[in-house]
C-alpha positions as CSV (number, residue, x, y, z in Angstrom):
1,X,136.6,104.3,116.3
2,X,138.8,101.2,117.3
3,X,138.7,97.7,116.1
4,X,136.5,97.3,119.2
5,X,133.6,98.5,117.7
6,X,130.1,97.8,116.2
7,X,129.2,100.6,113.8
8,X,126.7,101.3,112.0
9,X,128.9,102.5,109.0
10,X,130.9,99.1,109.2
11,X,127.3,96.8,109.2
12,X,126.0,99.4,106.3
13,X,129.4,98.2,104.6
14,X,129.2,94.5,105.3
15,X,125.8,94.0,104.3
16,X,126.4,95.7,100.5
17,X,129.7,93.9,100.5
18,X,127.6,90.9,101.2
19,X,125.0,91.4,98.4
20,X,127.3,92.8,95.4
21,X,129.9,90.1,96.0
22,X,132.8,93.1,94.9
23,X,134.5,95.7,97.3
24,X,135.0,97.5,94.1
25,X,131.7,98.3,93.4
26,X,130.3,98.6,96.9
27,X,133.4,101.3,96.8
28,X,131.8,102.5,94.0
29,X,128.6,103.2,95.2
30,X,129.2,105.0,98.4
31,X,131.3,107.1,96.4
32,X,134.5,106.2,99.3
33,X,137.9,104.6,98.6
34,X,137.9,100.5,98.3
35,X,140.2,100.4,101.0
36,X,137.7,101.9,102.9
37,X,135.2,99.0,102.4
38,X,138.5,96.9,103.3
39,X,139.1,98.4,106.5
40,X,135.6,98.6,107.4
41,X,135.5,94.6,107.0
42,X,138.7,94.1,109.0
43,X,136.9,95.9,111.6
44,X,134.1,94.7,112.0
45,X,135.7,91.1,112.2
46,X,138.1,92.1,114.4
47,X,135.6,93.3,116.7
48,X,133.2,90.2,116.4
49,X,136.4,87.8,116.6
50,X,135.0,86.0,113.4
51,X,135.2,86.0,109.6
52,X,132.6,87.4,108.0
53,X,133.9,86.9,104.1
54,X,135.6,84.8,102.0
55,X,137.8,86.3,99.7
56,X,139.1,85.0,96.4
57,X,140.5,86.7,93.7
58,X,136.9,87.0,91.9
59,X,134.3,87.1,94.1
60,X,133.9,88.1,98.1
61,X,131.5,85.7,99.9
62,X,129.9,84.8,103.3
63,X,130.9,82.6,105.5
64,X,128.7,80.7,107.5
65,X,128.9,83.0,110.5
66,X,128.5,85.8,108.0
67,X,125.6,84.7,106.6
68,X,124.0,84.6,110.5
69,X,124.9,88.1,111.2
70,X,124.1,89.4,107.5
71,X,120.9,88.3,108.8
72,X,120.9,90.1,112.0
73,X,122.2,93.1,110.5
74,X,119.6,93.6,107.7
75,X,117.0,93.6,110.6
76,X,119.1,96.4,112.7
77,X,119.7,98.5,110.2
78,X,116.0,98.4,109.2
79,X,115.0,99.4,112.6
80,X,117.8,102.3,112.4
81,X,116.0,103.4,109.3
82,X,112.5,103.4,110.9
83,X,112.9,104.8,114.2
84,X,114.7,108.1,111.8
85,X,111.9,108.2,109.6
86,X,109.7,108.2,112.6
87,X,111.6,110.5,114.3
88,X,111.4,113.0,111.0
89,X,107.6,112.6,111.0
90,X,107.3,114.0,114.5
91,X,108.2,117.3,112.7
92,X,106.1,116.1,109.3
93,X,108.7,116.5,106.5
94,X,110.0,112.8,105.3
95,X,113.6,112.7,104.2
96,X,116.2,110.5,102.7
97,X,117.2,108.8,99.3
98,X,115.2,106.4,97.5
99,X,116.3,104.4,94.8
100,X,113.9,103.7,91.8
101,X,114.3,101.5,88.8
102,X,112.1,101.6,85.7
103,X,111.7,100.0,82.2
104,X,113.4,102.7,80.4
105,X,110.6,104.2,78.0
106,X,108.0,104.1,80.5
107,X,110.2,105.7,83.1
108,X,110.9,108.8,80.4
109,X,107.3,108.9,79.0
110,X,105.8,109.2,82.3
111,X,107.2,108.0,85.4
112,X,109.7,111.0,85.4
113,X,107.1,113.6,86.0
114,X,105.6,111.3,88.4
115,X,108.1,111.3,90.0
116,X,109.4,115.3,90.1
117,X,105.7,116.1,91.3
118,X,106.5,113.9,94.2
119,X,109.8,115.5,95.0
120,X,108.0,119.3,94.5
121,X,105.6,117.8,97.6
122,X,108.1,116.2,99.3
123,X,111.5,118.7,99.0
124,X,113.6,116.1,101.5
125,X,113.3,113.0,99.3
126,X,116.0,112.6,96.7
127,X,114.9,110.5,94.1
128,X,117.9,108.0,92.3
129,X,116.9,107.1,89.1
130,X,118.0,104.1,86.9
131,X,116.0,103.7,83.5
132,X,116.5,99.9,82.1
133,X,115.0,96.9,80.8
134,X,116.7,94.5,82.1
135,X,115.8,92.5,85.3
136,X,117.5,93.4,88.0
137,X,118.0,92.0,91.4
138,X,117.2,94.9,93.9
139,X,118.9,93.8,96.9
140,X,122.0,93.2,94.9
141,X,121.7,96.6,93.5
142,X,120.4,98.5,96.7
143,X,117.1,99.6,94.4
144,X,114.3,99.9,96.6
145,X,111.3,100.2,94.4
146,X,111.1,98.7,90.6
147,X,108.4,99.2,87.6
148,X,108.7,96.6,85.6
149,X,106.5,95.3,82.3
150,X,105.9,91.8,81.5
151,X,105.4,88.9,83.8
152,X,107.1,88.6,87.1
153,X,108.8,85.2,88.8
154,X,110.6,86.7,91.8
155,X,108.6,86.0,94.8
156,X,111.2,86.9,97.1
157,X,109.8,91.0,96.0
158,X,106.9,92.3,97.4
159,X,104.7,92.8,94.1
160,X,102.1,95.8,93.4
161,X,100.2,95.0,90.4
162,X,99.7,98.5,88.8
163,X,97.7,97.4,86.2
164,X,97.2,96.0,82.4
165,X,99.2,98.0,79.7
166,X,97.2,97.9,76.9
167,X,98.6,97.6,72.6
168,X,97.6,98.6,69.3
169,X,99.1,97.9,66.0
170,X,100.4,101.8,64.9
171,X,101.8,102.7,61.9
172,X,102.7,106.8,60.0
173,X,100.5,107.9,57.7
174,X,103.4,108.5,54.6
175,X,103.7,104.2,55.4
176,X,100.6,103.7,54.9
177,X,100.0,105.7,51.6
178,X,102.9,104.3,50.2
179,X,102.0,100.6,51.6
180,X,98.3,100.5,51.6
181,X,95.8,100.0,54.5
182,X,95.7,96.3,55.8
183,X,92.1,95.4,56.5
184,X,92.2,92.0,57.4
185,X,95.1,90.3,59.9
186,X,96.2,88.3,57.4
187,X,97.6,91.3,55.5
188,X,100.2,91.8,57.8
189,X,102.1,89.4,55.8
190,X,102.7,92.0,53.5
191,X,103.6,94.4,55.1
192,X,107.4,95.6,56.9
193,X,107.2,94.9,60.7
194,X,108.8,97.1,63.2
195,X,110.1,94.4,65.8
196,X,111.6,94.5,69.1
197,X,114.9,92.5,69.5
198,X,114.7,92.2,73.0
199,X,111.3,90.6,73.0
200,X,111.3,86.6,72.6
201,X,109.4,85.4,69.6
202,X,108.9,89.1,67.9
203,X,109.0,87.4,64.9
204,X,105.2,86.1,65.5
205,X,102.3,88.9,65.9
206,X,99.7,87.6,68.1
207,X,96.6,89.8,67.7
208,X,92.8,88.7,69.2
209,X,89.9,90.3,67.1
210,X,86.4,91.5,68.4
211,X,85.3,88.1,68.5
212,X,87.7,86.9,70.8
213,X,89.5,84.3,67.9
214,X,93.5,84.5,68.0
215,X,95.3,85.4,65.4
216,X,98.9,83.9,65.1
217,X,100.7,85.8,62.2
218,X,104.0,86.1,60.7
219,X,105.5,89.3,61.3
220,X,109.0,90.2,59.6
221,X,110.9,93.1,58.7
222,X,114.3,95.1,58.0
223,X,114.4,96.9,61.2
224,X,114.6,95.6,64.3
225,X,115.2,97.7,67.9
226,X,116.0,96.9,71.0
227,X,114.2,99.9,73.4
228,X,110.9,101.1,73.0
229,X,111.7,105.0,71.9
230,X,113.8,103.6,69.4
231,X,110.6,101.6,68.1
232,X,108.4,104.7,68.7
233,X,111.0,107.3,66.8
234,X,110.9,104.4,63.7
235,X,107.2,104.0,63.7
236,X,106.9,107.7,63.8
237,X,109.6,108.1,60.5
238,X,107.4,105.7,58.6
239,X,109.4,102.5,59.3
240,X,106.8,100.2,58.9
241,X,104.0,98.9,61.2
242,X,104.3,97.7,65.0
243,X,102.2,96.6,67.7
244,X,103.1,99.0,70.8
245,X,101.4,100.6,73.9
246,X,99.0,103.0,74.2
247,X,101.2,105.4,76.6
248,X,104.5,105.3,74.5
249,X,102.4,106.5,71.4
250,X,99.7,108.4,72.2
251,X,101.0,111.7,72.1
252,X,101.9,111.0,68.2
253,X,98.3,109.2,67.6
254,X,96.5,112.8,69.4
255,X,98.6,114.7,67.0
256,X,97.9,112.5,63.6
257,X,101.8,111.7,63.3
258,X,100.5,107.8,63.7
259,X,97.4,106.0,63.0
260,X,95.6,102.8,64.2
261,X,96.1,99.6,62.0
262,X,92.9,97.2,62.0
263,X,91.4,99.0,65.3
264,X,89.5,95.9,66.0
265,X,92.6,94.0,66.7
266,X,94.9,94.2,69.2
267,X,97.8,92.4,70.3
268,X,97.5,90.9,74.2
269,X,98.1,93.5,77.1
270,X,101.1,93.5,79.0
271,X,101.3,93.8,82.6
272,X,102.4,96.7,84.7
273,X,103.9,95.9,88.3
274,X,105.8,97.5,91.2
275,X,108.3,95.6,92.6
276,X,109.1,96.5,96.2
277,X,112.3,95.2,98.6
278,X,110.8,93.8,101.7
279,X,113.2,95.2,104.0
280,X,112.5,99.1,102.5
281,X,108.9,98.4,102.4
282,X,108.3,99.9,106.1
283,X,110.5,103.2,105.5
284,X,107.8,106.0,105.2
285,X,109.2,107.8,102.3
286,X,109.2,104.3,100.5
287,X,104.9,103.8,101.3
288,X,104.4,108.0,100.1
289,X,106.0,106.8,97.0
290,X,104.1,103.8,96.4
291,X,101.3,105.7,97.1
292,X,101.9,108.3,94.8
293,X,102.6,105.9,92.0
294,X,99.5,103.6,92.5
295,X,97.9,106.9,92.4
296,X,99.4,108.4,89.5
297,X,100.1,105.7,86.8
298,X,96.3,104.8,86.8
299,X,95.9,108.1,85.0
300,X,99.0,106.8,82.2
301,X,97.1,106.2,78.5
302,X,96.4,102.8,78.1
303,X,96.9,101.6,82.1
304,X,93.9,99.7,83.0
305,X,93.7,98.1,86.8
306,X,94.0,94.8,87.1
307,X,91.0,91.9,86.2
């Protein structure tokens, strides 16, 4: 290729460059050399006989004419996408990467074997990983599909609610010979709570009883976590009591290495949602996948659909 030229390969590079804001770690991600990315830039500029990107020692960022053609280039390299996938399902086997991020508990308590059964039915789609809890921005990351607990304020996602996650207070059965039994909320109090660090205002349980009344209690301890198998593997030694969900424990509850603490009351659920970048939405092996897992986690412990 000459400066002359359009690619494909230069917009794929422009259009990362343009949503990481580093040549480093667009670089990085396609697994090429930065000077790569660089000369990609330079010619793709070169052949439009405009700058794309301002560049400071910091931070890379459109110009005004690259914002225009950032644009213009998402909605090419969509329809490059698409007309492959469609061309692949002619012959019925669906191909290509996709990306997935996942709150990093569920992901290894359940979503992984969601998502290997997917890949055994379909043996073209490579499946990317990322297991973490914190928010990410997926077109800033290239992540085309996100399961993510907790409300959701980014409307700029296409959103799949999943369903309600629901929690139980769980504690071993050596803490509670050693502690006692609480049978009333206001015994927590008493009692060492396993808290997540991560998790804004931990240091209040908020439990509703079979009568629908709210229970605000204190809740404090000498071990705090910040990731949920961390909190299961300390409930499990006998760390002390903690509200949690249904799926990350219910293996250890069917076994009798945790029990129930005041069954009739439970902390508020927690919502489940799939988060889904607009622009990958239309790709086929994205919708399989979001089929799959609409499918699938409504059979996870604890999951219930929405309302």
């Amino acid at each position: 290729m000459d400066d002359a030229d359009v690619t494909l390969e230069r917009m794929r590079s422009f259009v990362r460059v343009a949503e990481r804001g580093s040549l480093t770690a667009v670089a990085r991600e396609l697994g090429v050399g930065q000077s790569t990315i660089t000369r990609h830039l330079r010619g793709l500029e070169a052949a439009l006989g405009v700058p794309l990107l301002s560049r400071t020692t910091r931070r890379v960022a459109m110009t005004e004419e690259g914002g225009r053609y950032y644009a213009d280039c998402l909605q090419i390299l969509r329809l490059v996408e698409q007309s492959r996938d469609e061309a692949r399902g002619m012959h019925g086997a669906a191909a290509g990467t996709i990306r997935v991020s996942c709150t990093a508990a569920l992901g290894v308590r359940h979503v992984s074997r969601i998502l290997f059964a997917f890949q055994d039915r379909h043996p073209g789609i490579a499946i990317d990983l990322s297991l973490s809890d914190a928010r990410i921005d997926l077109v800033r990351d290239g992540v085309d599909l996100a399961l993510r607990l907790g409300p959701l304020s980014d409307s700029a996602m296409k959103l799949r609610p999943l369903g309600q996650s629901r929690r139980l207070l769980a504690a071993a059965p050596s803490y509670l010979a050693a502690r006692g039994r609480p049978s009333a909320p206001e015994d927590i109090a008493h009692h060492e709570g396993l808290r997540m660090s991560n998790v804004a205002g931990s240091d209040t349980l908020t439990l509703r009883g079979p009568d629908g009344r709210r229970h605000a209690l204190p809740f404090g301890g000498r071990f705090r976590v910040d990731h949920g198998l961390g909190a299961r593997e300390a409930l499990r030694a006998g760390r002390g009591i903690g509200a949690t969900h249904l799926w990350l424990v219910d293996d250890l509850l069917a076994e009798g290495q945790l029990e129930v603490v005041l069954p009739g009351f439970a902390p508020p659920p927690v919502p489940v949602n799939l988060l889904i970048a607009p622009e990958r939405a239309g790709l086929a092996r994205i919708r399989l996948l979001i089929d799959a897992l609409v499918a699938e986690m409504a059979r996870v412990p604890g999951l219930a659909p929405e309302g």
